[in-house]
C-alpha positions in Angstrom: -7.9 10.9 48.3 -8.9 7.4 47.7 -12.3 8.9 45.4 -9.3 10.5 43.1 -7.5 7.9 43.2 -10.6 5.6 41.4 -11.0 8.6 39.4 -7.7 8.1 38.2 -7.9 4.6 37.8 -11.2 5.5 35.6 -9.5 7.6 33.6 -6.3 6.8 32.9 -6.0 4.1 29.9 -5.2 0.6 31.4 -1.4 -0.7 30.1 -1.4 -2.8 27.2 -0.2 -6.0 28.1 2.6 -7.8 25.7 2.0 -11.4 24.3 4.7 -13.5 24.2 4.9 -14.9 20.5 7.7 -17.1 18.9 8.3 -16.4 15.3 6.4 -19.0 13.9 3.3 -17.5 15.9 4.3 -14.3 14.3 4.5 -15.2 10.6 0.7 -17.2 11.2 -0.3 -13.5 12.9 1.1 -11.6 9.9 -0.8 -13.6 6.9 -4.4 -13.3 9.5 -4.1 -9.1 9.8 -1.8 -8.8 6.7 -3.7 -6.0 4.3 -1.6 -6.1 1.7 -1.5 -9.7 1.4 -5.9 -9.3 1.4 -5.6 -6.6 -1.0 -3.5 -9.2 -3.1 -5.9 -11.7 -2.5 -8.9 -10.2 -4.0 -6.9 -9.3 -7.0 -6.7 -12.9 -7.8 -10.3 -13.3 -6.8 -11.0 -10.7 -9.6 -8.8 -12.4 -12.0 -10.8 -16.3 -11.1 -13.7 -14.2 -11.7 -12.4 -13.0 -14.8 -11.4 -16.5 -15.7 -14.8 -17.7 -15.3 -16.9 -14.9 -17.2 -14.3 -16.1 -20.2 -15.9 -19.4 -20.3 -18.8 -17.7 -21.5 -16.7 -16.5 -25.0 -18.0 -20.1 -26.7 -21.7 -20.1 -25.2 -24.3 -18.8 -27.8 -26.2 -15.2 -26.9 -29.5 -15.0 -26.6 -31.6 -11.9 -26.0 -34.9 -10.6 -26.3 -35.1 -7.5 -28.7 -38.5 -5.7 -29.3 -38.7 -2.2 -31.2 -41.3 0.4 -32.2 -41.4 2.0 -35.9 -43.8 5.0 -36.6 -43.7 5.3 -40.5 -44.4 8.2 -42.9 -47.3 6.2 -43.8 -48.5 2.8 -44.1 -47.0 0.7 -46.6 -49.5 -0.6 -49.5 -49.5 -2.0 -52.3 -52.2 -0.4 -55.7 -52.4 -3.7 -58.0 -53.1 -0.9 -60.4 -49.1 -0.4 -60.3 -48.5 -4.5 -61.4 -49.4 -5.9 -64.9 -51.0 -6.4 -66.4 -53.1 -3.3 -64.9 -50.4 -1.3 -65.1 -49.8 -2.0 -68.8 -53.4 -1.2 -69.6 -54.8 1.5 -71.8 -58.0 2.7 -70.6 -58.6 4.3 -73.7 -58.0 1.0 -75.9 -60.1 -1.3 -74.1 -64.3 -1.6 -74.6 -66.9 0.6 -73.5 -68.3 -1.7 -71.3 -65.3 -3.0 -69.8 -63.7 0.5 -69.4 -66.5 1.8 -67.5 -66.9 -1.5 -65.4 -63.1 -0.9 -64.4 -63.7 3.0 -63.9 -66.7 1.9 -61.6 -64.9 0.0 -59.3 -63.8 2.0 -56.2 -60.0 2.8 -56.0 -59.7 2.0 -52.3 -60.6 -2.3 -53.6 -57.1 -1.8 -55.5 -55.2 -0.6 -52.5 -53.8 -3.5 -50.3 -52.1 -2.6 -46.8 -49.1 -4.5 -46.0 -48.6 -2.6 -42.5 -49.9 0.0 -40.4 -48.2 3.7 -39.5 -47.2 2.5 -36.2 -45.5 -1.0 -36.2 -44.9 -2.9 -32.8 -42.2 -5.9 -32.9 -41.1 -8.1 -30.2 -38.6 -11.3 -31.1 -36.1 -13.8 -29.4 -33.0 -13.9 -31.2 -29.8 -16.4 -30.7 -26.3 -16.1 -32.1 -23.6 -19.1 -31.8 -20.2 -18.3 -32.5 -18.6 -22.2 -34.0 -15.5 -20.8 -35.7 -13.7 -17.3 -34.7 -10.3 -18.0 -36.2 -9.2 -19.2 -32.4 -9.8 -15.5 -31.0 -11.9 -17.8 -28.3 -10.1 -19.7 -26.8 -7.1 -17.1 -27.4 -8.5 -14.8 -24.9 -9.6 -17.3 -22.8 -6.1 -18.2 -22.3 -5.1 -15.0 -21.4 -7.2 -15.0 -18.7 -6.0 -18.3 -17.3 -2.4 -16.6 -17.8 -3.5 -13.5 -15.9 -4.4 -15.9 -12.8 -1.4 -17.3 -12.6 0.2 -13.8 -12.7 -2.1 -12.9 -9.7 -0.8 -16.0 -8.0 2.5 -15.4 -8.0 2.7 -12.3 -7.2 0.6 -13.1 -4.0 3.7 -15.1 -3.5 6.2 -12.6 -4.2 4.1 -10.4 -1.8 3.9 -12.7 1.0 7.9 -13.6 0.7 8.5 -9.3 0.9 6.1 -9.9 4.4 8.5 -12.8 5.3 11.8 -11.0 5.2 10.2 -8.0 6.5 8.6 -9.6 9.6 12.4 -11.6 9.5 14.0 -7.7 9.8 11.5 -6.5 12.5 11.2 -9.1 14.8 14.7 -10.2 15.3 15.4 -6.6 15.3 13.7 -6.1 18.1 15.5 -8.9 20.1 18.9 -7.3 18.9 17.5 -3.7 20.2 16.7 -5.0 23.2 19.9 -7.0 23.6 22.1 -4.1 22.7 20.1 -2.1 25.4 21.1 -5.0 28.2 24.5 -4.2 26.9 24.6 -0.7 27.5 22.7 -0.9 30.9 25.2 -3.4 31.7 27.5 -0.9 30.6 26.3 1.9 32.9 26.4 0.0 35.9 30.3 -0.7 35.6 30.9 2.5 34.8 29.2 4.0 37.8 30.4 1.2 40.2 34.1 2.3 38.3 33.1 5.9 39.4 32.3 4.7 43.0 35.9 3.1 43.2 37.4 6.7 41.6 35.8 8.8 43.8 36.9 6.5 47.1 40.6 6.6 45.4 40.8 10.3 45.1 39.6 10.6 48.2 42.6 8.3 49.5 45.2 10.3 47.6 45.8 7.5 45.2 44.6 8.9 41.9 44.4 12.3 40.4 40.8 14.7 40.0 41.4 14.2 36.4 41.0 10.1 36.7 38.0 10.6 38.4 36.6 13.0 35.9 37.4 10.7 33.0 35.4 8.0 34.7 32.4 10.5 35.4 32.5 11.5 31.8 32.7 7.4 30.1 29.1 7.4 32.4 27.5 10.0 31.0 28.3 9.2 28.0 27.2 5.8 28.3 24.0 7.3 29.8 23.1 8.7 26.6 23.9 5.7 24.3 21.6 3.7 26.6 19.0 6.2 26.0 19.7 6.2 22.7 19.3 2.5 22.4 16.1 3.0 24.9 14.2 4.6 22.1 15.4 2.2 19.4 13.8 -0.2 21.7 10.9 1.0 21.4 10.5 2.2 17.4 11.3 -1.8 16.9 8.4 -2.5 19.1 6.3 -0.2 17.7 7.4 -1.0 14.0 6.6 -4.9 14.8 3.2 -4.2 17.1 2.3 -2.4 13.9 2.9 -4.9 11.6 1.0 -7.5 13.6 -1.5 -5.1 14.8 -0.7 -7.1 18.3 1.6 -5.5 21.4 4.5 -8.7 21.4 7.2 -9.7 23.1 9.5 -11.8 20.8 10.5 -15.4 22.2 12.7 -16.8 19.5 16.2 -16.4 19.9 19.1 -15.2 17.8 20.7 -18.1 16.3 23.9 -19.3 14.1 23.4 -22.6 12.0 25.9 -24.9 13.0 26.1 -25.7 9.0 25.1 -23.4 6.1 22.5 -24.6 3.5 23.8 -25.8 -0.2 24.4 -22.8 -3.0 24.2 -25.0 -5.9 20.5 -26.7 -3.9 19.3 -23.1 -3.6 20.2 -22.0 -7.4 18.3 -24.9 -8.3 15.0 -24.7 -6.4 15.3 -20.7 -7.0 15.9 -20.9 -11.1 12.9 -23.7 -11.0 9.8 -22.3 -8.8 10.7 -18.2 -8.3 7.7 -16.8 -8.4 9.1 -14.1 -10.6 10.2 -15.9 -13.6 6.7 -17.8 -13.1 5.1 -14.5 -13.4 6.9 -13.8 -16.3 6.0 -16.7 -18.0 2.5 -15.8 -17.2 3.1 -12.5 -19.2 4.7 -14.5 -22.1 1.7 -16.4 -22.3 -0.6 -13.3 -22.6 1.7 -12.1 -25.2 1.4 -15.3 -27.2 -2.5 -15.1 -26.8 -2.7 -11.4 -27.8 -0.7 -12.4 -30.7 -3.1 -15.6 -31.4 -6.2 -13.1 -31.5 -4.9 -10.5 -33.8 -4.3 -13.1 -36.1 -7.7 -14.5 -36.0 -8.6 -11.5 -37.3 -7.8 -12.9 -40.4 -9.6 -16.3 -40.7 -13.9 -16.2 -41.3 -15.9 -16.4 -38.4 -18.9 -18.7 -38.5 -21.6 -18.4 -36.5 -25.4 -19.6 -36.5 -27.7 -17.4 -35.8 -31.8 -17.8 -35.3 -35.2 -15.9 -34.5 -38.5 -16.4 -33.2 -41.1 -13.7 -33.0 -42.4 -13.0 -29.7 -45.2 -10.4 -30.9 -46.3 -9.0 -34.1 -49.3 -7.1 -35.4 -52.2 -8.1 -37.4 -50.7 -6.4 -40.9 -50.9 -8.4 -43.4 -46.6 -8.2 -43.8 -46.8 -10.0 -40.0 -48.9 -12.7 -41.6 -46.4 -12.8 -44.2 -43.2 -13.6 -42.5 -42.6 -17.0 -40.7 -42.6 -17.0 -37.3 -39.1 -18.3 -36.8 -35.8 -18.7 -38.5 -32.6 -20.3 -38.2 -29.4 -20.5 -40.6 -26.0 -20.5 -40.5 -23.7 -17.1 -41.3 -20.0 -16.7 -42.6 -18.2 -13.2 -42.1 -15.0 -12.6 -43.9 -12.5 -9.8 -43.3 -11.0 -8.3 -46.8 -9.9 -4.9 -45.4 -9.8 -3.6 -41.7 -8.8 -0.2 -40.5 -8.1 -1.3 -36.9 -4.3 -2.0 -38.1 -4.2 -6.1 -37.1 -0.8 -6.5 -38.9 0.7 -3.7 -36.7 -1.2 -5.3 -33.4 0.6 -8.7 -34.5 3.8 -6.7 -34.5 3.6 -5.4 -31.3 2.4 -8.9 -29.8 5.4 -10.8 -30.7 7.6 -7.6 -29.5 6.0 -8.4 -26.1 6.7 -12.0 -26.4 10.6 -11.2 -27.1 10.6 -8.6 -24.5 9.1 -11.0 -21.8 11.6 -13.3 -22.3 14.2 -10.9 -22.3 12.7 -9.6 -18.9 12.9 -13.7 -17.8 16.7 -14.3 -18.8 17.7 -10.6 -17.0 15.6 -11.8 -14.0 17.6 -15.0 -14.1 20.6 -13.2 -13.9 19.6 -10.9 -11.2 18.3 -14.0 -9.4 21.6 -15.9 -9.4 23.8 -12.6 -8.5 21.8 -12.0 -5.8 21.9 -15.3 -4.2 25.9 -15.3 -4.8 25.5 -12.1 -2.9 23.4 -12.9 -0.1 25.1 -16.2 0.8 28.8 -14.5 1.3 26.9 -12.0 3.6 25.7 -14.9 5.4 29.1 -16.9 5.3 30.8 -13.2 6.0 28.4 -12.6 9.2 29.4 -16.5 10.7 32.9 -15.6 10.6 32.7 -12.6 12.0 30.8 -13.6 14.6 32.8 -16.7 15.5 36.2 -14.2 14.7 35.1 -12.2 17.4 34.4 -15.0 20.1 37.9 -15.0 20.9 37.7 -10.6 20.2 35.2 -11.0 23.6 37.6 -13.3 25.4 40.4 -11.5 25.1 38.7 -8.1 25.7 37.1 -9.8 29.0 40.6 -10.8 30.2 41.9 -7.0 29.3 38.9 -5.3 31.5 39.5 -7.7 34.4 43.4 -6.6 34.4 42.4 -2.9 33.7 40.4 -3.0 36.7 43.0 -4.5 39.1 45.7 -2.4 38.2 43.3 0.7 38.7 42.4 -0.4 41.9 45.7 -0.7 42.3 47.2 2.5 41.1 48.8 1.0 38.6 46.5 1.9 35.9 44.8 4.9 34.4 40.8 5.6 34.8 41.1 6.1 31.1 42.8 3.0 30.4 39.9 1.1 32.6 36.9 2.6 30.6 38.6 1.9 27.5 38.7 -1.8 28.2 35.1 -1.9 29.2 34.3 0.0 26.1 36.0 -2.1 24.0 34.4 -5.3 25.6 31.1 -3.6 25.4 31.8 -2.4 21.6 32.8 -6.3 21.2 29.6 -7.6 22.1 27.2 -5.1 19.8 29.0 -6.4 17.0 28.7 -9.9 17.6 25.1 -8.9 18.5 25.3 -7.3 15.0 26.3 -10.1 13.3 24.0 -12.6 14.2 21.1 -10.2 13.0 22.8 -10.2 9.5 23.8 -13.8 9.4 19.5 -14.0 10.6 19.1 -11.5 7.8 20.7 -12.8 4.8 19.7 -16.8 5.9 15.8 -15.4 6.0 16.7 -13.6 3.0 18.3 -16.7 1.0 15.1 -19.0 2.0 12.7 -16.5 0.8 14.4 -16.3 -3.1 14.4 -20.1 -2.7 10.9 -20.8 -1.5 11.5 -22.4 1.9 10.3 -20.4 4.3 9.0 -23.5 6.1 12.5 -24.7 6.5 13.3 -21.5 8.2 10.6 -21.3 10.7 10.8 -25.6 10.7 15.0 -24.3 12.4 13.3 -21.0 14.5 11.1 -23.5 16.0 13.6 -25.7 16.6 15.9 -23.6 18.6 13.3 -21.9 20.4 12.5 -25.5 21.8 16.2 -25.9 22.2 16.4 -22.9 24.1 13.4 -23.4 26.2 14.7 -26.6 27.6 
């Protein structure tokens, strides 16, 4: 017995053990393991990267270029085809002289400017001082294209915020709605303890009893129910963090709610979407900037310098460097510029379009989100005096039952009803928790929000 039971032990996976982790904790955790917030991250590293190989738009090239030619034949040049040779007349010049000319060998006239196969090696630069500002155009889209990256990294890592908000208070509420319940079963079954002793007495009927015995299964099967949403929150947050927790911040109420008109401001000033936006304007404005510097002359300077030539007599010819400067001016184009100008300022208008609508949306949503907030405080404080009263009506419910003065039916209802009470108040401090997280996250402060988590986790602790 005691060698299976180390086999066992061996065998059998050791339990995962939970680390207690307030909020704050929690949000550091998230942005460590977070793999959409990496995968976000190296998409701005690409754009930086992009950003920097722009620089390189107004820096001169310079490469090596080197070539091979085999020709038909060798180039040469007859100085029998040049006057005044060529505008001779054997036949109308002197004996003498015309055989002299005759005796010379025809090979003497032929001079060869290159050979069949022709080798070339050179270094050759080209500085681009004047493009119309297609330049420094595209290198402001790609500084526009960073700033896109970096705010939606911050867009993405506010969704993380309100999502690890949603998960990890939700599994405080699960839990607490599960205490509920359990709470729940044990009055019910010490309520079916007291029935069964009553019938037995005579005092009540079978039918009392059985109502009781029926409020505990069902409350069996709710608590089993909230059992397993227990553990899906649990799951959904371990997930997230990639760490088994036990949540230590508690469920809280602000004792005041944060300014509307404060939040409008900070929202309509530093959103991260209507700073992307403007990001995309900018593009738009420098797409629009480099189509029309398709219509200005570029200027450039160019150079070369041979590397490696042969020993024709063409090689000896040309100089062994050059430099100058070049104009190039567009008269007709086939890659439709006034139609890509066109569509560039339709993607400035439509930008800010995009901008004013998200303004909208912005402002509508924060309207929203703050009644839910004020909406959730009232109802929970509306129902403080709900729990009261429904903790007065279970205590008399259960004297007049003991007393025979009350129904079984009319005791489970009461403790129903107090236990219904509680969930929602439960409830309503998730979404007052939920629409709070939500409203700093449109506004930017999620500091301030984990600055008051902190807070009343100390407050609590103490």
């Amino acid at each position: 017995m005691r060698l299976l039971a180390l086999a066992l032990c061996v065998l059998l996976p050791l339990p995962v053990i939970a680390t207690e982790l307030s909020f704050d904790a929690a949000w550091t955790q998230l942005q460590q393991v977070s793999d959409k917030l990496k995968a976000q991250q190296q998409q701005l590293e690409r754009a930086n990267a992009q950003q920097e190989s722009g620089n390189d738009l107004s820096l001169p090239s310079i490469n090596i270029a080197g070539s091979y030619t085999y020709l038909e034949k060798p180039i040469e040049l007859d100085l029998r085809d040049l006057n005044p040779l060529a505008s001779l007349n054997p036949g109308s010049l002197p004996p003498a002289i015309g055989g002299a000319i005759a005796s010379i060998p025809s090979s003497l006239f032929v001079t060869p400017f290159t050979q069949q196969d022709v080798f070339r090696a050179s270094l050759q630069a080209l500085w681009p001082i004047y493009t119309g500002g297609q330049v420094s155009a595209a290198q402001g889209i790609l500084a526009a294209q960073v700033a896109e990256e970096q705010q939606a990294q911050l867009l993405a890592s506010r969704e993380l915020f309100t999502q690890l908000v949603d998960r990890y208070y939700g599994a405080i509420v699960t839990k607490a709605v599960l205490n509920t319940q359990e709470q729940l079963v044990v009055a019910l079954t010490e309520h079916v303890s007291h029935a069964k002793a009553l019938e037995q007495q005579g005092q009540i009927a079978a039918v009392e009893r059985l109502n009781a015995e029926v409020a505990l299964d069902n409350a069996k099967v709710a608590t089993a129910s909230a059992r397993r949403q227990v553990q899906m929150a649990s799951i959904a947050l371990d997930r997230m963090l990639k760490l088994s927790v036990t949540p230590s911040s508690p469920l809280f109420i602000l004792p005041q709610d944060p300014s509307l008109p404060r939040l409008m401001e900070l929202t309509m000033t530093q959103h991260p979407a209507l700073k992307l936006l403007a990001a995309k304007e900018q593009q738009a404005k420098g797409l629009e900037d480099m189509e029309k510097g398709k219509y200005y002359p570029n200027v450039f300077l160019y150079g070369n310098y041979s590397l490696y030539e042969d020993d024709s007599l063409m090689s000896q010819v040309e100089p062994d460097w050059m430099v100058g400067v070049g104009v190039k001016i567009p008269l007709v184009s086939r890659d439709g510029r006034s139609g890509k100008v066109a569509a560039a300022k339709s993607a400035i208008l439509q930008a800010r379009y995009t901008q004013a609508q998200t303004r909208e949306d912005l402002s509508l949503l924060l309207d929203q989100t703050y009644r839910q907030m004020e909406q959730a405080r009232e109802e929970y404080q509306s129902l403080a005096t709900t729990e009261s009263l429904a903790k007065e009506n279970l205590r008399l419910r259960e004297l007049a039952f003991n007393q025979g003065l009350s129904t079984s039916l009319e005791r489970v209802d009461a403790q129903l009803g107090l236990t219904s009470v509680m969930t929602k108040r439960l409830a309503a401090r998730y979404r007052y928790i939920q629409a709070y997280a939500h409203l700093m996250s449109i506004s930017g402060q999620l500091d301030e929000f984990i600055a008051r988590a902190r807070v009343l986790e100390e407050t609590n602790a103490n």
